[in-house]
ZAMARDO-408458 format. One line per 2 residues: number of its first residue (from 0); for each residue x, y, z of C-alpha. Coordinates in steps of 0.05 Angstrom, whole numbers. Each point is the difference from the previous one (the first is absolute). Example, Ala and Ser with C-alpha at 12.3 -4.5 7.8 and 13.67 -1.06 7.14 Angstrom:
2
0> 246:-90:156  27:69:-13
//
This chain:
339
0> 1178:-209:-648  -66:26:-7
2> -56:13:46  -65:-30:6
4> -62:31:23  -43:-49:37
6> -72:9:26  5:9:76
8> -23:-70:34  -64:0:37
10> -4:5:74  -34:-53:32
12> -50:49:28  -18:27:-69
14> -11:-76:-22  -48:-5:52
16> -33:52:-24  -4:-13:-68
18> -25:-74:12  -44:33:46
20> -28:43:-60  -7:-61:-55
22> -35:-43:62  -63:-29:-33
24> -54:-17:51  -59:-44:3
26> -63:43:-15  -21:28:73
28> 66:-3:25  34:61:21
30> 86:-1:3  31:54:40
32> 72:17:15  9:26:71
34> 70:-5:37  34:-37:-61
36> -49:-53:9  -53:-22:-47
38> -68:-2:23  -55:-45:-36
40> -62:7:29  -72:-52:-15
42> -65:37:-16  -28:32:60
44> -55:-30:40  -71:26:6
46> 15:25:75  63:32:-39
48> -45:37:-48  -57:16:36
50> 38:36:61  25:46:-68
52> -60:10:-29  -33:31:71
54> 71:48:7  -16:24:-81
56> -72:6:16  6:44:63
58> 67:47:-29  -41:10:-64
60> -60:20:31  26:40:52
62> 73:37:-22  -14:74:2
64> 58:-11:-61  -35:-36:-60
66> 45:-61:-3  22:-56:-53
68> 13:-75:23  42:-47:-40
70> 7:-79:34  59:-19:-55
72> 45:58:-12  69:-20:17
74> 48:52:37  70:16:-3
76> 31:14:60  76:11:28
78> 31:-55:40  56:-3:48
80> 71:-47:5  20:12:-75
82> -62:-44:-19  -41:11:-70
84> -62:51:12  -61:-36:28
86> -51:-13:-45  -68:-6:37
88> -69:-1:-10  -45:24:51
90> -74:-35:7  -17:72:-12
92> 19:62:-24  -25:61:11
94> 9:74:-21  -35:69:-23
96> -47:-13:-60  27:67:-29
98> 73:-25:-3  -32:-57:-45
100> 67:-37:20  -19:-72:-37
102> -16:27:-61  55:-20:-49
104> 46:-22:51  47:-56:-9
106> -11:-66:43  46:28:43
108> 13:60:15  10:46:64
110> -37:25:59  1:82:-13
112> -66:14:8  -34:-68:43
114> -35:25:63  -5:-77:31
116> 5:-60:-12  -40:-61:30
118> 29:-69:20  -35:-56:23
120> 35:-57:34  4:-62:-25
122> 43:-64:0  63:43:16
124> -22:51:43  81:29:14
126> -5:23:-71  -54:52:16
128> 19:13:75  78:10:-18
130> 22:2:-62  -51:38:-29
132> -16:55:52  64:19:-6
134> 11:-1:-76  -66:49:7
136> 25:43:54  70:11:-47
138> -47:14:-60  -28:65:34
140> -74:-31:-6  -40:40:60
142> -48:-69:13  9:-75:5
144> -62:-36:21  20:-75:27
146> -58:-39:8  29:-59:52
148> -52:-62:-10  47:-41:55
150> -3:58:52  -72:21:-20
152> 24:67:-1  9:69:-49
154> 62:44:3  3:61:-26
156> 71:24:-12  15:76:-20
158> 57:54:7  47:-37:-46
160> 73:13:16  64:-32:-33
162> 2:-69:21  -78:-2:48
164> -63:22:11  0:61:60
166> -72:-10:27  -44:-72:-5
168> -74:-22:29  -18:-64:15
170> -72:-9:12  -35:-80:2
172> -51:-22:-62  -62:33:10
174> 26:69:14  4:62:-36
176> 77:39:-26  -14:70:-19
178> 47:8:-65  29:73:2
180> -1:30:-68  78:5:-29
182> 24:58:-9  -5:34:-64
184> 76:14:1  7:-78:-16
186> -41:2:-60  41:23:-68
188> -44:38:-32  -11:-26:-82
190> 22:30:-60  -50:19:-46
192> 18:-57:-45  -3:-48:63
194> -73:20:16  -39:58:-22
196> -51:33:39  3:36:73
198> 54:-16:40  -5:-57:63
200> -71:8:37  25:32:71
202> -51:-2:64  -57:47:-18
204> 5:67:41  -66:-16:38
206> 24:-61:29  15:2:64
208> 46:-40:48  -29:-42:48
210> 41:8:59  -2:71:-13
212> -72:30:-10  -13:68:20
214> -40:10:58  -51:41:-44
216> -4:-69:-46  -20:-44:57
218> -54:56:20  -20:6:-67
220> -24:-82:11  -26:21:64
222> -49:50:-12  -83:-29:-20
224> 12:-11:-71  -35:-61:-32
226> 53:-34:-54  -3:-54:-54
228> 28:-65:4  22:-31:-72
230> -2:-74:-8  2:-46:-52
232> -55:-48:-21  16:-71:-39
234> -1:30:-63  52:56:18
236> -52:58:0  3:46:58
238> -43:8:54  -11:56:34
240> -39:19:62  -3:45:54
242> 32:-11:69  21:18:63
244> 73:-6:11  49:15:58
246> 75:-4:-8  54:-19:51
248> 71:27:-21  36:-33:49
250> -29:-71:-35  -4:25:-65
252> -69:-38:5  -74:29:-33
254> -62:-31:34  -66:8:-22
256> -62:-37:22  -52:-41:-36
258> -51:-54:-12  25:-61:-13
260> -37:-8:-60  23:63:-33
262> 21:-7:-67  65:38:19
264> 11:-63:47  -14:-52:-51
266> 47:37:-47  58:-3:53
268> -21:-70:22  1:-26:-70
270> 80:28:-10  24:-58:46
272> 44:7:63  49:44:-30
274> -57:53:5  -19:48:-58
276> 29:80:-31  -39:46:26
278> -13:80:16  -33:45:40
280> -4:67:-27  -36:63:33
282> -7:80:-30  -18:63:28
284> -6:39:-53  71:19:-20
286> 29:-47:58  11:-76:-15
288> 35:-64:35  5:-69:-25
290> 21:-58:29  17:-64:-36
292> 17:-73:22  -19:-67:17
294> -67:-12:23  -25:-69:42
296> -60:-11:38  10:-6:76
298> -64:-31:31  30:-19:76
300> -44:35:54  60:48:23
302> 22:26:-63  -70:15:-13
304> -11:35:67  71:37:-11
306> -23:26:-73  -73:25:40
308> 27:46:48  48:27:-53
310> -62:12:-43  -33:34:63
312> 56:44:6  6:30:-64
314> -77:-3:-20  -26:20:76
316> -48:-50:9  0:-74:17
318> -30:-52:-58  -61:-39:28
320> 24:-75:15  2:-43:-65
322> 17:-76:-1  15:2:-70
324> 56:48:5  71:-1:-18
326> 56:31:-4  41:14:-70
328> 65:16:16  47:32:-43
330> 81:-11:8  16:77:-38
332> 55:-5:-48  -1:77:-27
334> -32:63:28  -14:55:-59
336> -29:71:2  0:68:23
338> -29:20:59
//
Protein backbone atom coordinates (compact mmCIF):
# COMPACT_ATOMS: atom_id res chain seq x y z
CA UNK A 1 0.00 0.00 0.00
CA UNK A 2 1.47 3.16 -0.72
CA UNK A 3 1.27 6.55 0.74
CA UNK A 4 -0.05 9.63 -0.52
CA UNK A 5 1.04 13.01 0.21
CA UNK A 6 -1.87 15.44 0.22
CA UNK A 7 -1.80 19.26 0.53
CA UNK A 8 -2.93 20.12 4.06
CA UNK A 9 -6.73 21.47 3.81
CA UNK A 10 -7.37 25.04 4.53
CA UNK A 11 -8.60 26.28 7.78
CA UNK A 12 -11.61 28.15 7.62
CA UNK A 13 -9.77 31.14 9.09
CA UNK A 14 -7.11 31.14 6.40
CA UNK A 15 -10.13 31.04 3.77
CA UNK A 16 -11.29 34.09 5.23
CA UNK A 17 -8.34 35.52 4.77
CA UNK A 18 -7.56 34.71 1.47
CA UNK A 19 -11.11 35.80 0.15
CA UNK A 20 -10.42 38.66 2.19
CA UNK A 21 -7.20 39.32 0.05
CA UNK A 22 -8.85 38.68 -3.68
CA UNK A 23 -11.97 41.05 -2.36
CA UNK A 24 -12.47 43.51 -5.24
CA UNK A 25 -14.13 46.72 -4.12
CA UNK A 26 -16.07 49.46 -5.72
CA UNK A 27 -13.64 52.39 -6.41
CA UNK A 28 -13.80 54.50 -2.99
CA UNK A 29 -14.59 51.69 -1.03
CA UNK A 30 -12.33 50.58 1.61
CA UNK A 31 -12.66 46.53 2.95
CA UNK A 32 -11.09 45.80 6.22
CA UNK A 33 -10.76 42.62 8.23
CA UNK A 34 -11.07 43.25 11.98
CA UNK A 35 -12.19 40.44 14.50
CA UNK A 36 -12.72 37.79 11.55
CA UNK A 37 -15.21 40.07 10.21
CA UNK A 38 -15.16 41.87 6.98
CA UNK A 39 -15.54 45.46 6.91
CA UNK A 40 -16.72 47.40 3.71
CA UNK A 41 -16.85 50.81 4.22
CA UNK A 42 -18.71 53.87 1.47
CA UNK A 43 -16.54 56.88 0.61
CA UNK A 44 -16.22 59.20 3.47
CA UNK A 45 -18.30 62.27 3.83
CA UNK A 46 -17.04 65.85 3.58
CA UNK A 47 -17.47 66.28 7.55
CA UNK A 48 -15.37 62.81 7.41
CA UNK A 49 -12.58 64.46 5.43
CA UNK A 50 -12.47 67.73 6.51
CA UNK A 51 -12.14 66.87 10.42
CA UNK A 52 -8.71 64.93 8.72
CA UNK A 53 -7.54 67.42 6.81
CA UNK A 54 -7.46 70.11 10.06
CA UNK A 55 -5.60 66.99 12.33
CA UNK A 56 -2.82 66.68 9.09
CA UNK A 57 -2.70 70.40 8.83
CA UNK A 58 -2.00 71.12 12.54
CA UNK A 59 0.57 67.68 13.19
CA UNK A 60 2.43 68.81 10.05
CA UNK A 61 2.87 72.20 10.93
CA UNK A 62 3.57 71.81 14.36
CA UNK A 63 5.53 68.17 15.20
CA UNK A 64 8.91 69.11 16.58
CA UNK A 65 9.50 65.44 14.53
CA UNK A 66 9.16 66.15 10.69
CA UNK A 67 6.34 63.75 9.99
CA UNK A 68 4.78 61.74 6.87
CA UNK A 69 0.86 61.14 6.55
CA UNK A 70 -0.56 58.40 4.48
CA UNK A 71 -4.89 58.24 4.42
CA UNK A 72 -4.76 54.58 2.51
CA UNK A 73 -1.98 52.50 3.81
CA UNK A 74 -3.42 49.36 5.12
CA UNK A 75 -1.90 47.75 8.45
CA UNK A 76 -1.30 44.44 9.64
CA UNK A 77 -1.94 43.82 13.00
CA UNK A 78 -2.22 40.63 15.47
CA UNK A 79 -5.59 39.50 16.57
CA UNK A 80 -6.87 37.49 19.43
CA UNK A 81 -9.27 33.97 19.68
CA UNK A 82 -7.24 32.01 16.96
CA UNK A 83 -8.74 34.57 14.36
CA UNK A 84 -6.70 35.59 10.94
CA UNK A 85 -4.47 38.89 11.63
CA UNK A 86 -6.50 42.10 11.24
CA UNK A 87 -6.10 43.87 8.31
CA UNK A 88 -6.92 47.59 8.81
CA UNK A 89 -6.62 50.76 7.35
CA UNK A 90 -6.47 53.74 9.44
CA UNK A 91 -7.99 57.20 7.97
CA UNK A 92 -4.42 58.16 8.69
CA UNK A 93 -1.18 57.12 9.15
CA UNK A 94 1.47 58.70 10.47
CA UNK A 95 5.24 58.25 11.17
CA UNK A 96 8.95 59.84 11.08
CA UNK A 97 9.67 61.22 7.52
CA UNK A 98 13.24 59.78 7.99
CA UNK A 99 12.00 56.12 8.41
CA UNK A 100 10.40 56.81 4.85
CA UNK A 101 8.13 53.73 5.92
CA UNK A 102 5.65 53.87 2.62
CA UNK A 103 8.16 53.88 0.29
CA UNK A 104 8.10 50.53 -1.47
CA UNK A 105 5.93 48.93 0.97
CA UNK A 106 3.47 46.36 0.12
CA UNK A 107 -0.37 47.22 0.48
CA UNK A 108 -0.11 45.75 3.57
CA UNK A 109 2.30 45.55 5.64
CA UNK A 110 3.08 46.16 9.46
CA UNK A 111 3.12 48.83 12.01
CA UNK A 112 7.12 48.87 13.09
CA UNK A 113 7.76 52.24 12.81
CA UNK A 114 3.86 54.21 12.80
CA UNK A 115 3.83 56.84 15.55
CA UNK A 116 -0.31 57.26 15.29
CA UNK A 117 -2.85 56.61 13.65
CA UNK A 118 -6.11 58.74 13.16
CA UNK A 119 -9.75 57.36 13.06
CA UNK A 120 -12.68 59.14 12.41
CA UNK A 121 -16.05 57.73 13.26
CA UNK A 122 -18.37 57.00 10.96
CA UNK A 123 -21.40 54.70 10.30
CA UNK A 124 -19.94 52.06 12.78
CA UNK A 125 -18.42 53.88 15.33
CA UNK A 126 -17.57 50.33 17.70
CA UNK A 127 -15.10 49.63 14.99
CA UNK A 128 -12.90 52.67 15.97
CA UNK A 129 -13.89 52.82 19.74
CA UNK A 130 -13.23 48.90 20.27
CA UNK A 131 -11.96 46.97 17.93
CA UNK A 132 -9.48 49.16 16.72
CA UNK A 133 -8.02 50.83 19.85
CA UNK A 134 -7.15 47.75 20.91
CA UNK A 135 -5.70 46.19 17.72
CA UNK A 136 -3.45 49.62 18.08
CA UNK A 137 -2.64 49.34 21.61
CA UNK A 138 -1.37 45.37 20.79
CA UNK A 139 0.61 46.83 17.80
CA UNK A 140 2.97 48.87 20.21
CA UNK A 141 1.86 52.23 18.26
CA UNK A 142 2.54 55.11 21.07
CA UNK A 143 -0.73 57.35 19.58
CA UNK A 144 -4.32 56.72 18.44
CA UNK A 145 -6.20 59.85 17.76
CA UNK A 146 -10.22 58.96 17.68
CA UNK A 147 -12.02 61.75 16.43
CA UNK A 148 -15.85 60.87 17.93
CA UNK A 149 -18.35 62.96 15.49
CA UNK A 150 -21.45 61.35 17.75
CA UNK A 151 -19.85 62.45 21.11
CA UNK A 152 -18.32 65.69 19.62
CA UNK A 153 -15.27 64.78 21.30
CA UNK A 154 -11.16 63.90 20.70
CA UNK A 155 -9.35 61.13 22.59
CA UNK A 156 -6.06 60.85 22.72
CA UNK A 157 -4.91 57.34 23.67
CA UNK A 158 -1.08 56.64 24.55
CA UNK A 159 1.12 54.21 26.76
CA UNK A 160 0.27 51.20 24.68
CA UNK A 161 0.32 47.96 26.69
CA UNK A 162 -0.60 44.34 25.49
CA UNK A 163 -4.17 44.27 25.06
CA UNK A 164 -5.05 48.66 26.00
CA UNK A 165 -4.11 51.93 26.02
CA UNK A 166 -2.56 52.98 29.88
CA UNK A 167 -3.38 56.74 29.80
CA UNK A 168 -6.46 58.52 27.50
CA UNK A 169 -7.85 62.40 27.29
CA UNK A 170 -11.05 63.26 26.42
CA UNK A 171 -11.56 66.84 25.72
CA UNK A 172 -15.14 68.21 23.68
CA UNK A 173 -14.75 69.76 19.84
CA UNK A 174 -13.33 72.94 20.06
CA UNK A 175 -10.52 72.14 22.41
CA UNK A 176 -6.98 71.68 22.16
CA UNK A 177 -4.83 67.79 22.89
CA UNK A 178 -1.21 68.42 23.29
CA UNK A 179 0.37 65.32 21.26
CA UNK A 180 3.56 64.19 23.24
CA UNK A 181 6.34 63.42 20.86
CA UNK A 182 6.95 59.28 20.80
CA UNK A 183 9.73 58.24 21.93
CA UNK A 184 12.58 57.71 19.77
CA UNK A 185 13.02 54.12 21.19
CA UNK A 186 9.77 53.28 19.04
CA UNK A 187 11.18 54.41 15.85
CA UNK A 188 13.49 51.61 13.92
CA UNK A 189 15.97 53.39 12.70
CA UNK A 190 16.47 52.66 8.44
CA UNK A 191 19.01 50.90 6.74
CA UNK A 192 20.94 52.68 4.41
CA UNK A 193 19.20 50.98 1.58
CA UNK A 194 15.72 51.84 3.29
CA UNK A 195 16.49 55.62 3.35
CA UNK A 196 19.69 57.42 3.02
CA UNK A 197 20.51 60.52 4.65
CA UNK A 198 20.72 61.55 8.57
CA UNK A 199 19.03 59.47 10.79
CA UNK A 200 15.16 60.35 12.30
CA UNK A 201 14.94 64.33 13.04
CA UNK A 202 14.89 64.23 17.15
CA UNK A 203 13.62 67.58 19.15
CA UNK A 204 16.29 70.23 18.50
CA UNK A 205 18.51 70.79 21.69
CA UNK A 206 17.19 74.43 22.08
CA UNK A 207 13.73 73.44 22.48
CA UNK A 208 12.49 73.65 25.52
CA UNK A 209 9.58 71.95 27.49
CA UNK A 210 6.79 73.88 28.29
CA UNK A 211 5.82 72.75 31.62
CA UNK A 212 9.34 72.93 32.41
CA UNK A 213 11.09 76.37 31.57
CA UNK A 214 13.82 77.50 33.63
CA UNK A 215 13.21 80.26 35.78
CA UNK A 216 16.09 82.26 33.97
CA UNK A 217 13.87 81.52 30.51
CA UNK A 218 10.76 83.11 31.84
CA UNK A 219 13.05 86.17 33.04
CA UNK A 220 14.71 86.25 29.97
CA UNK A 221 10.84 87.23 28.46
CA UNK A 222 10.53 89.45 31.28
CA UNK A 223 13.20 91.81 31.08
CA UNK A 224 12.48 95.39 28.43
CA UNK A 225 13.38 93.81 25.28
CA UNK A 226 11.34 94.81 22.17
CA UNK A 227 10.73 91.36 19.91
CA UNK A 228 9.38 90.59 16.42
CA UNK A 229 6.28 89.07 15.71
CA UNK A 230 6.28 86.86 12.27
CA UNK A 231 3.03 86.59 10.40
CA UNK A 232 2.01 85.61 7.25
CA UNK A 233 0.35 87.73 4.56
CA UNK A 234 -2.15 86.20 1.69
CA UNK A 235 0.55 85.46 -0.49
CA UNK A 236 2.56 83.46 2.18
CA UNK A 237 5.38 86.11 2.61
CA UNK A 238 6.28 86.96 6.10
CA UNK A 239 5.66 89.78 7.98
CA UNK A 240 7.55 91.02 10.46
CA UNK A 241 7.26 93.80 12.96
CA UNK A 242 8.23 94.90 16.17
CA UNK A 243 6.27 94.30 19.41
CA UNK A 244 5.75 94.21 22.84
CA UNK A 245 5.06 90.87 24.21
CA UNK A 246 4.45 89.41 27.74
CA UNK A 247 4.27 85.66 28.38
CA UNK A 248 2.22 83.74 31.01
CA UNK A 249 3.71 80.11 31.63
CA UNK A 250 1.13 79.00 33.60
CA UNK A 251 -1.35 79.60 30.26
CA UNK A 252 1.12 78.99 27.86
CA UNK A 253 -0.54 82.24 26.32
CA UNK A 254 1.61 85.38 24.40
CA UNK A 255 -0.30 88.73 24.40
CA UNK A 256 0.64 91.59 22.63
CA UNK A 257 -1.36 94.75 22.00
CA UNK A 258 -2.32 96.57 18.86
CA UNK A 259 -4.46 98.67 16.49
CA UNK A 260 -7.04 97.07 15.09
CA UNK A 261 -6.07 97.99 11.80
CA UNK A 262 -2.61 96.63 11.95
CA UNK A 263 -1.61 94.68 9.17
CA UNK A 264 -0.39 91.97 11.70
CA UNK A 265 -4.27 91.88 12.65
CA UNK A 266 -5.57 91.61 9.19
CA UNK A 267 -3.05 88.87 8.54
CA UNK A 268 -4.38 86.80 11.62
CA UNK A 269 -8.02 87.88 10.85
CA UNK A 270 -7.79 86.74 7.32
CA UNK A 271 -6.50 82.89 8.61
CA UNK A 272 -10.14 82.16 9.74
CA UNK A 273 -11.21 80.95 13.28
CA UNK A 274 -8.70 78.37 13.56
CA UNK A 275 -6.24 81.33 14.00
CA UNK A 276 -2.82 81.61 12.17
CA UNK A 277 1.41 80.09 12.87
CA UNK A 278 3.05 82.50 14.35
CA UNK A 279 6.42 83.62 16.49
CA UNK A 280 7.74 85.94 18.66
CA UNK A 281 11.37 85.99 18.78
CA UNK A 282 13.62 88.40 20.95
CA UNK A 283 17.90 88.62 21.14
CA UNK A 284 20.26 90.11 23.39
CA UNK A 285 23.14 89.79 21.76
CA UNK A 286 24.25 86.17 22.29
CA UNK A 287 20.85 85.42 24.31
CA UNK A 288 17.68 84.42 22.25
CA UNK A 289 13.95 82.98 23.01
CA UNK A 290 11.26 82.14 20.62
CA UNK A 291 7.98 81.33 21.01
CA UNK A 292 5.79 79.79 18.40
CA UNK A 293 1.96 79.05 18.14
CA UNK A 294 -1.41 79.92 17.24
CA UNK A 295 -2.27 83.39 17.06
CA UNK A 296 -6.19 84.93 17.12
CA UNK A 297 -7.31 88.33 17.71
CA UNK A 298 -9.14 88.88 21.04
CA UNK A 299 -11.07 92.23 20.86
CA UNK A 300 -13.55 91.82 24.21
CA UNK A 301 -12.90 94.81 26.65
CA UNK A 302 -11.34 92.43 29.44
CA UNK A 303 -8.93 90.60 27.54
CA UNK A 304 -7.82 93.83 26.29
CA UNK A 305 -7.54 95.42 29.74
CA UNK A 306 -5.81 91.97 31.04
CA UNK A 307 -3.07 92.17 28.04
CA UNK A 308 -2.57 96.33 29.25
CA UNK A 309 -1.50 95.84 32.66
CA UNK A 310 0.69 92.91 31.58
CA UNK A 311 2.28 95.34 29.03
CA UNK A 312 2.61 97.91 31.99
CA UNK A 313 4.37 95.48 33.94
CA UNK A 314 6.99 94.37 31.84
CA UNK A 315 7.43 97.80 29.82
CA UNK A 316 6.90 100.20 33.17
CA UNK A 317 4.53 102.39 31.85
CA UNK A 318 0.84 102.36 31.12
CA UNK A 319 -0.30 102.82 27.11
CA UNK A 320 -2.48 105.97 26.69
CA UNK A 321 -6.27 104.77 26.19
CA UNK A 322 -6.91 103.59 22.51
CA UNK A 323 -10.41 102.52 21.17
CA UNK A 324 -8.92 100.81 18.38
CA UNK A 325 -6.97 98.40 20.36
CA UNK A 326 -6.84 94.75 20.58
CA UNK A 327 -5.49 92.10 21.80
CA UNK A 328 -3.53 89.20 19.65
CA UNK A 329 -3.26 86.38 21.59
CA UNK A 330 -1.08 83.65 21.03
CA UNK A 331 -1.95 79.84 22.32
CA UNK A 332 2.29 78.82 22.45
CA UNK A 333 2.92 75.48 21.02
CA UNK A 334 6.99 75.45 21.39
CA UNK A 335 9.38 77.62 23.40
CA UNK A 336 13.12 77.67 21.73
CA UNK A 337 16.41 79.35 22.86
CA UNK A 338 19.02 79.88 25.22
CA UNK A 339 18.84 82.19 27.78
Amino acid sequence: MTAMAHEPMPTQDNTLLDGFLALETPTGFRAELIEGEIVVTPPPDGDHEDYLSTVNRQVLRESVTDMEWSGHKGLVLSSTGGLPTDHVVPDATIAPRTLRLFRGAPPWMPSDGVAMVVEVTSSRPRKDRVAKHHDYARAGIPLYLLIDREKSALTLFSDPTAEDYVANITVPFGKSVPLPAPSPSTWRRPTSSEAPGPGPNYPCPMAHDLSALSSEYLAFWGEYLMPTLTTLRRNGTPHVVPVGVTYDAEQRIARIITRKDSTKVKNITAAGPDGMPVAVCQVDRGRWATLEGIARVRTDAESVADAVNRYAGRYHRMPSPNPDRVMIEIAVTKALGRA
